[in-house]
C-alpha positions as CSV (number, residue, x, y, z in Angstrom):
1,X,14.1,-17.2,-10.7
2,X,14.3,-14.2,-12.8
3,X,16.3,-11.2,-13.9
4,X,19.6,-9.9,-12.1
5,X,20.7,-8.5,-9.0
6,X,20.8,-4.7,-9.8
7,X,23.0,-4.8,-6.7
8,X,21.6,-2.4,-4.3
9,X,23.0,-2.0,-0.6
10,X,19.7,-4.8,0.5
11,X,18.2,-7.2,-3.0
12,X,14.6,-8.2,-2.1
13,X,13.4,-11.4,-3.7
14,X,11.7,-14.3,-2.9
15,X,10.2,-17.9,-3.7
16,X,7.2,-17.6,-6.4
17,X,5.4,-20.6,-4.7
18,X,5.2,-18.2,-1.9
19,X,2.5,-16.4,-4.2
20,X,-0.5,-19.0,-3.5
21,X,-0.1,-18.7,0.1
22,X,-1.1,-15.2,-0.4
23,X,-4.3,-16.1,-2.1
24,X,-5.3,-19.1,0.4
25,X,-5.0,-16.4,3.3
26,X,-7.3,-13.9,1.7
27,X,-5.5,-11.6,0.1
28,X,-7.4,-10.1,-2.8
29,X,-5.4,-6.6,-3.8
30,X,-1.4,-5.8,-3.0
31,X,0.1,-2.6,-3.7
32,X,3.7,-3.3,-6.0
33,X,4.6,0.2,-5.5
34,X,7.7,0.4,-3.4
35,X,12.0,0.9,-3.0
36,X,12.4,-2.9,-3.3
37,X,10.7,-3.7,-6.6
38,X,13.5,-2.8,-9.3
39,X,16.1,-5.2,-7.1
40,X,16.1,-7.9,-9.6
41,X,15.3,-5.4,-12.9
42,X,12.3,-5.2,-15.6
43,X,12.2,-8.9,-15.8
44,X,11.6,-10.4,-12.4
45,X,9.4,-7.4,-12.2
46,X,7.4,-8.6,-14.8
47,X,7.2,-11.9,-14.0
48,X,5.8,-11.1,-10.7
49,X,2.8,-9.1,-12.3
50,X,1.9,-12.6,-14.9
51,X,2.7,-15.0,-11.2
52,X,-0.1,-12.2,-9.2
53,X,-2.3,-12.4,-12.0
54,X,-1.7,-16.4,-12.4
55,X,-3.3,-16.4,-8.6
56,X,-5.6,-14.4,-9.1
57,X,-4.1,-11.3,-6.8
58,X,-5.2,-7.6,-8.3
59,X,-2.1,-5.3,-7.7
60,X,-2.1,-1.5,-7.8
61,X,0.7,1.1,-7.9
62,X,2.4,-0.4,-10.5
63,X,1.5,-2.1,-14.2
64,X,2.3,-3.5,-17.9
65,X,2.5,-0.2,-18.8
66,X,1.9,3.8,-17.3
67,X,-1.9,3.2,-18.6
68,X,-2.2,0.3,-16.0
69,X,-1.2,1.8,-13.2
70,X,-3.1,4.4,-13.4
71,X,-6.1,2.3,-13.6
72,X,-7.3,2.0,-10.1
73,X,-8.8,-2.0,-9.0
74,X,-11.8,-2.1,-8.5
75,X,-13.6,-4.2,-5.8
76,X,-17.8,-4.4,-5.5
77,X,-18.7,-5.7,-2.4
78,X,-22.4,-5.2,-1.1
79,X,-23.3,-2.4,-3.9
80,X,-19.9,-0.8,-3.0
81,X,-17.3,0.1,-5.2
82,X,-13.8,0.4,-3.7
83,X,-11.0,1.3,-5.5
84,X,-7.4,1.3,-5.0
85,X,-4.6,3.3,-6.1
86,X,-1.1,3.1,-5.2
87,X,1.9,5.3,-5.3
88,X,5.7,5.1,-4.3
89,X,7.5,8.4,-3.0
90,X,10.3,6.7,-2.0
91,X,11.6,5.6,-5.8
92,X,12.9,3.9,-7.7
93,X,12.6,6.4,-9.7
94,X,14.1,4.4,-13.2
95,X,11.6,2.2,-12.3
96,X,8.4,4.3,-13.6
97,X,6.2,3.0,-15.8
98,X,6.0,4.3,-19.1
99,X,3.5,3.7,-22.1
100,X,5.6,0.7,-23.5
101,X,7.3,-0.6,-20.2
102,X,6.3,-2.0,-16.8
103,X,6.6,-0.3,-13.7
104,X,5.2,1.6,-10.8
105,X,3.6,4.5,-10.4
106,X,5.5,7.9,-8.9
107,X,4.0,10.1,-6.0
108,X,5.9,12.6,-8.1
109,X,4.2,11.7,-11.5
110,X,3.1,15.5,-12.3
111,X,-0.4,14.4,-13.1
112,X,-1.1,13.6,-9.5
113,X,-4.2,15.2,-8.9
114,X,-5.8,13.8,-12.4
115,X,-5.0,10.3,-11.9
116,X,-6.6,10.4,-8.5
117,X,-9.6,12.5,-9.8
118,X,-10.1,9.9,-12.7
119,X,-10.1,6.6,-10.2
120,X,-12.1,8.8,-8.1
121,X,-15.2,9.3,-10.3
122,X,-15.1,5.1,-11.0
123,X,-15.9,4.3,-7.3
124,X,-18.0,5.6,-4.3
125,X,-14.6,5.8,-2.1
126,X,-11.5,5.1,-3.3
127,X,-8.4,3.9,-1.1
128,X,-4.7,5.1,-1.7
129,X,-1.8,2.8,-0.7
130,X,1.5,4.7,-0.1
131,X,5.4,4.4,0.4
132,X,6.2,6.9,1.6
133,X,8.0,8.5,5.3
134,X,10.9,7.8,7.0
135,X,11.8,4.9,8.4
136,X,11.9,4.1,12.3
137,X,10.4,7.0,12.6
138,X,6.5,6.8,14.9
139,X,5.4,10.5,14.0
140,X,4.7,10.8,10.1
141,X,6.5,13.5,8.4
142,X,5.9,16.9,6.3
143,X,6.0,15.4,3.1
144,X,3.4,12.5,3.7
145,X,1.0,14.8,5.4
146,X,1.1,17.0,1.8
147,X,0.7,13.9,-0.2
148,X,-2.1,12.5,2.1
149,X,-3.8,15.3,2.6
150,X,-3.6,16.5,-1.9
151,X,-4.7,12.8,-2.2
152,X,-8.3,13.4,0.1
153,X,-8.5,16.5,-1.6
154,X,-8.1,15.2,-4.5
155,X,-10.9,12.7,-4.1
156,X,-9.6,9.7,-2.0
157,X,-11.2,8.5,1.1
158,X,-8.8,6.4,2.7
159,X,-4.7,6.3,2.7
160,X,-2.3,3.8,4.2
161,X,1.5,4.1,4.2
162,X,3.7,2.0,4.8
163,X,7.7,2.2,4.3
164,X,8.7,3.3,7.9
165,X,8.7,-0.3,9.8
166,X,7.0,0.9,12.3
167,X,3.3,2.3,13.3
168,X,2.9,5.7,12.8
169,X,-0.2,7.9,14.2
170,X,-3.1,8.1,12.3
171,X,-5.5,11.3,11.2
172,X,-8.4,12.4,10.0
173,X,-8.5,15.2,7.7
174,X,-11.5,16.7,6.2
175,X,-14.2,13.8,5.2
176,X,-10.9,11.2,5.1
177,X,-8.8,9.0,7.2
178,X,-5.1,8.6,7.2
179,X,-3.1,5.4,8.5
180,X,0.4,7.0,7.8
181,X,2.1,3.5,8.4
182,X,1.3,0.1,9.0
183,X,4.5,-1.0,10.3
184,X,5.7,-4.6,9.7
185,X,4.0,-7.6,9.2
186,X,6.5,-10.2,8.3
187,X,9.7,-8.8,8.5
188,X,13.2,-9.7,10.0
189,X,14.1,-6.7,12.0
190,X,14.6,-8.1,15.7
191,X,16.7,-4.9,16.6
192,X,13.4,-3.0,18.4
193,X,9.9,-3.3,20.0
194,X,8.8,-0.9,17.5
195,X,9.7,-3.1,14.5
196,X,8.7,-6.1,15.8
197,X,5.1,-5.3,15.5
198,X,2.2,-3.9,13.2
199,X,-1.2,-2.3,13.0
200,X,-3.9,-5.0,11.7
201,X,-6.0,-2.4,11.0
202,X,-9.5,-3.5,10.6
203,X,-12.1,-1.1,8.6
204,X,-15.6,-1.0,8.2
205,X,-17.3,1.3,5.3
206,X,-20.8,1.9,4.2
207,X,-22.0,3.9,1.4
208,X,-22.4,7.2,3.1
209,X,-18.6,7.0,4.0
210,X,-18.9,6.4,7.6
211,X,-16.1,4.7,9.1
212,X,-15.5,2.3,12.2
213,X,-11.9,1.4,12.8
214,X,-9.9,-1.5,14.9
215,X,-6.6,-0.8,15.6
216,X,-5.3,-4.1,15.7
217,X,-1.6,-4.8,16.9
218,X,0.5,-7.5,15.8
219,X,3.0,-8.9,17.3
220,X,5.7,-11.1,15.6
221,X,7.7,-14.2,16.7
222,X,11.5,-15.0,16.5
223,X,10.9,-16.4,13.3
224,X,9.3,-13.0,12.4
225,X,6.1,-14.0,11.4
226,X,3.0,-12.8,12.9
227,X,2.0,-15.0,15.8
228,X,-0.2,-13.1,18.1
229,X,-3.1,-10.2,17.8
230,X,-3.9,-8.0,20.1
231,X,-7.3,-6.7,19.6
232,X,-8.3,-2.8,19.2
233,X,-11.4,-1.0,20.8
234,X,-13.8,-0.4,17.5
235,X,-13.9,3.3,17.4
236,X,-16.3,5.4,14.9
237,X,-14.3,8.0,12.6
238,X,-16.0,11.3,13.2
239,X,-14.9,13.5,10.4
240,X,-14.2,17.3,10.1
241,X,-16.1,19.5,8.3
């Protein structure tokens, strides 16, 4: 119910009383860093940060202010600090955040490494959310295997992506684990099998890093929402030295 339509080819918005739905089905931390978020300008982006924060919804890869979003959310569960980071390859680029205006936070910020060092250091693993690969596409491409792997290299221990629409494959690389996209979830692309479906994926994570994985695949309805789960063998992640 706020800002202007900055008139791309698709404007993403939707109903703010949708927000407490997220919270009453668990949701806890979204990442804002994405193409989409600039449709409606500064001010509907704004007022989506107060209505997340109004519910009680941490959000990452995007802020207030560049400080913000390079603060990673922090999440202690069982003597375990997670933390989440986000970042958008994919743009909008005006949309950055800078030390006096809200936005997201760049895959091409040149301080990269640093940010995820610093969040890093905070946390005993530290999960990256990014936007980043081409869509419709089910193998991941050159440019979100360099991010993903700098990212675990840089200090992360998980990364999802999301942006294509569809599942893409997964890898492990070093002592990390990369999802390279989720698919959808709740999305209104009938067109294909491919998008018509998404990877629940279901984590477990102790202190010493070790990882057990469901791959979880959703299937959605013809009112695209998610209406049945197919559930995934657990699997343990062993990592490469």
């Amino acid at each position: 119910d706020l800002g202007k339509d900055m008139r791309n080819l698709y404007s993403f918005r939707m109903d703010s009383s949708i927000i407490p739905a997220l919270k009453g089905a668990g949701f806890s931390v979204v990442s804002i860093a994405n193409n989409h978020v600039g449709d409606w300008g500064r001010e509907a982006y704004a007022d989506t940060l107060m209505r997340l924060k109004e519910n009680e919804i941490s959000y990452t890869g995007g802020g207030i202010n560049a400080n913000e979003v390079e603060t990673p959310v922090i999440i202690e569960k069982y003597g375990i600090k997670i933390g989440y980071l986000g970042f958008s390859d994919v743009g909008p680029v005006w949309m950055k955040a800078t030390e006096d205006q809200a936005g997201i936070l760049l895959a091409s910020n040149p301080r990269f490494d640093e940010i995820i060092q610093n969040a890093s250091k905070q946390v005993d693993h530290l999960i990256i959310s990014f936007h980043f690969g081409d869509e419709y596409k089910t193998k991941h491409n050159t440019r979100q295997e360099y991010l993903a792997h700098k990212a675990i290299d840089a200090g992360a221990k998980i990364v999802i992506g999301h942006h294509p629409h569809v599942i893409e494959d997964i890898e492990v690389y070093k002592n990390g684990f990369i999802a390279y996209s989720l698919g959808n979830f709740i999305f209104d692309q009938g067109f294909s099998t491919n998008t018509m479906e998404g990877m629940l994926l279901e984590m477990k994570l102790n202190k010493l890093g070790e990882i057990t994985i469901k791959k979880n695949i959703v299937k959605l309805n013809k009112f695209f929402q998610p209406d049945k789960v197919i559930i995934g063998k657990e699997e343990k992640i062993i990592f490469k030295k």
